[in-house]
Every structure is written in C-alpha cells, then in structure tokens.
N, C-alpha and C positions, 0 to 999 in steps of 0.2 A: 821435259816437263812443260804442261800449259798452265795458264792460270784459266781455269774455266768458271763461269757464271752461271748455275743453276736456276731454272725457275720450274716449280714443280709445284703442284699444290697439297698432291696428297703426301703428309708428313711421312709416314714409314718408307713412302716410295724415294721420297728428297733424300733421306738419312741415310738409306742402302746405297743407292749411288753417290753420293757426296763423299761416303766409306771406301765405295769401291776403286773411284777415283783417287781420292788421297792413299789408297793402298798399292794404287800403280805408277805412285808419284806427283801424281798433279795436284797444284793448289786451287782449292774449291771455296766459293763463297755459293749457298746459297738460300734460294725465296721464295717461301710461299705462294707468291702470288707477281703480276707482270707489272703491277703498279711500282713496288720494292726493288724488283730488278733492274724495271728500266732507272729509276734513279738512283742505284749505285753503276747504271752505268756512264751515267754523265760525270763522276765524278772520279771514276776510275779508268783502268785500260784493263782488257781481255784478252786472250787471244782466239776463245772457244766460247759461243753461247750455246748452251744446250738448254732447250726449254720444251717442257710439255705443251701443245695445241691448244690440248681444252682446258681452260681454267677461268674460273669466274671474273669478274671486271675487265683483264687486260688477258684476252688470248694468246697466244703462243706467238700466233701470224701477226698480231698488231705487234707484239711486242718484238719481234725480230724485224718489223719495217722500219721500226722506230730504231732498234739498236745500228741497224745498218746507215740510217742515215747520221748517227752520231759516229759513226767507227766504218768508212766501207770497208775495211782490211778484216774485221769481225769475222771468225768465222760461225758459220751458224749450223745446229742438229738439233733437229727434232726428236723428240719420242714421242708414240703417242698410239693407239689403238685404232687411229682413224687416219690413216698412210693417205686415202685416198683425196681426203679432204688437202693435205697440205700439197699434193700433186697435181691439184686440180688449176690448171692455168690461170682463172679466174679470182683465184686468192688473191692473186700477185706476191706471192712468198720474194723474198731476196734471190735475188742470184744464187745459184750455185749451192744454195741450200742443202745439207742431207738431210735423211728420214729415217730413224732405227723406228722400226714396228714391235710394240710391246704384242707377246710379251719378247723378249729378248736373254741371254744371258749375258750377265755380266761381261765376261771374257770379248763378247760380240759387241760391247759399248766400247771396252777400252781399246780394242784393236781398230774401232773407227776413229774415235777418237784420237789415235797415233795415224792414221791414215790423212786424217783432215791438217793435222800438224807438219805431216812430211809435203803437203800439197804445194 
C-alpha cells in the first residue's frame, strides 16, 4: 500500500482515481489545485505524488519541484495529455519522474503505481 498525494484539478477526473486507487489498496488524499497539495505536503509524508501538469495557479511541474525539494525520497507521476511538455528537458521536472499519458486505463495507473513502489 502507498499513501499517495493527488493533485488534479478536474473534479470527476480526482474522484475516479482517488476511487481507483483506494480500490487497489492505497491511501489517497487528494486536490484540486498545486497550491493545496503543496501544503499538505509540508505537513505530511508520501510516498507517491501523482499530479496532473496543467492546472491553474501551481502546475504540475512547479509543484513536483517544489514537493521534491521538501521530500527528495518523494516519488513523483505525472498524468496529463501533454507527455511531451513534461519530457521536454527544459522543464527541469525531478528526477526520475514518470509520465502516464491520458487518456489511460485504470488498471495502467495502478500497475505503475506498484511499479514506482517496488523501485
């Protein structure tokens, strides 16, 4: 089981995987937006941040530079419709970073997500 940190901004998309997640065992917090996430993550511990890219005020990519400098053991997965952007060297994404490409199926989140856990 991980305790993983959501940040998502579209509500029905948060919901189904925060579902799917808790349905394959792992415990899920999560947020609408990267401002919310980044500060339960200073107050908490993770072991998974999974955050969409594009979201209003706090992106995906600030908000996983920012998580990693508060946690470098964090691990971090993106989802997002725009793979290319978070691959593009220039971002400066974290380390070791993964990328699920929406759209995805379920099944394909939680098999990464046990993947980045066994790493």
């Amino acid at each position: 089981m991980a305790r993983i940190l959501l940040a998502e901004d579209d509500d029905s998309m948060r919901r189904f995987l925060a579902k799917a997640l808790q349905n394959a065992g792992h415990d899920v917090e999560s947020f609408g937006n990267g401002h919310d996430a980044h500060s339960k993550l200073k107050d908490d511990i993770f072991d998974i941040l999974l955050t969409d890219i594009v979201m209003p005020e706090m992106d995906g990519i600030e908000l996983a530079r920012r998580a990693a400098e508060l946690d470098p053991t964090l691990k971090i997965m993106f989802i997002t419709g725009f793979a290319a952007v978070a691959l593009n060297p220039e971002t400066e994404t974290p380390k070791d970073a993964k990328v699920l490409s929406k759209p995805f199926h379920l099944r394909d989140l939680v098999a990464e997500v046990e993947r980045l856990m066994a790493a």
